[in-house]
N, C-alpha and C positions, 0 to 999 in steps of 0.2 A: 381483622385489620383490613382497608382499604387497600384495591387495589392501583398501585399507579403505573400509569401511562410516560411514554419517552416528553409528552411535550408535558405531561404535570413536574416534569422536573427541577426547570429555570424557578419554577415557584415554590416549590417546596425547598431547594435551597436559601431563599431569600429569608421564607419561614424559619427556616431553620438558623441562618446567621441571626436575626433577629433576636430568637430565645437565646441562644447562647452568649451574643453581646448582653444581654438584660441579666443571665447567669450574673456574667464575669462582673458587673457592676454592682451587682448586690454581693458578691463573694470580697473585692475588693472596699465595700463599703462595710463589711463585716467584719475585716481587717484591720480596716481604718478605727473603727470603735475599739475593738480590741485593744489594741497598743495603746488608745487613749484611757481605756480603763485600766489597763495595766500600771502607766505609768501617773496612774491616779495619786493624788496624795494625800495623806490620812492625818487627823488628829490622833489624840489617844482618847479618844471616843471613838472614833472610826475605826481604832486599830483594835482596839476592845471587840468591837462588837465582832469586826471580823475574825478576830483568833474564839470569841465565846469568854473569853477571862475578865474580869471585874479591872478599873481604873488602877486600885488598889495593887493591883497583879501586874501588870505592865509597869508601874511605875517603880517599883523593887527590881523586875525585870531589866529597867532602864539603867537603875543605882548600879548591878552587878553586872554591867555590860554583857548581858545573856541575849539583847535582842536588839537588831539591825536598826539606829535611830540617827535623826539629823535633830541638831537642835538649832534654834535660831534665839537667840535670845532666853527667855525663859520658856520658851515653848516649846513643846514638841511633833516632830514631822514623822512619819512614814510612808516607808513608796510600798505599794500592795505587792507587786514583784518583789522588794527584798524579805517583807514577811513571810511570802508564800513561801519561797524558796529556804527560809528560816525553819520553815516547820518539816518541808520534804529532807532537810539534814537529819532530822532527829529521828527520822524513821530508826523503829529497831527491827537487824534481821530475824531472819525464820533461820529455825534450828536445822533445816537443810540448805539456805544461804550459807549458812556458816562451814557447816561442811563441806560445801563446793568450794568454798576460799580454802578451807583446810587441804584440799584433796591437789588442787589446784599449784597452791604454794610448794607442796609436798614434790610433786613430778617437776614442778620447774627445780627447785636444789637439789632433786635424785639427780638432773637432767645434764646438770653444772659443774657435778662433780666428778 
């Protein structure tokens, strides 16, 4: 690594606000995409392909109110965020989850009583 000098200073700060403003612009602009694909909206083709499940599956899915839909006439909508967030519900715990709830529950009404 290069050695610097008291006057390479004034300059290597300038260099350095530089990259950091060009950072913060691409981090900010990476953000900006995000929430626009987040708040993307889906057909039930789009919603298909994203979950992996057939037309056919979503659409039974949709009859038995098991997944997050807007409908707008005969059509149907989804937002990628409420799917996504549809599927992170269904997680099933681990059998040591389970018992940290258990274990958990146990000392707060030992604790009560």
């Amino acid at each position: 690594m290069k050695q610097f000098t008291f006057e390479d200073l004034p300059d290597m700060i300038t260099k350095l606000y530089t990259k950091m403003d060009k950072i913060e612009k691409l981090l900010k602009e990476r953000k900006k995409r995000k929430s626009e694909i987040d708040q993307e909206l889906l057909t039930i083709e789009g919603a298909a392909g994203l979950l992996k499940l057939s037309v056919a599956t979503i659409y039974s899915k949709v009859c038995r109110n098991e997944i997050p839909v807007n409908k707008q006439g005969k059509r149907l909508y989804f937002y990628r965020t409420e799917l996504l967030d549809w599927i992170k519900l269904g997680r099933i715990k681990t059998t040591s989850e389970i018992q940290h709830e258990v274990e958990v529950n146990f000392k707060s009404k030992k604790s009560s009583t």
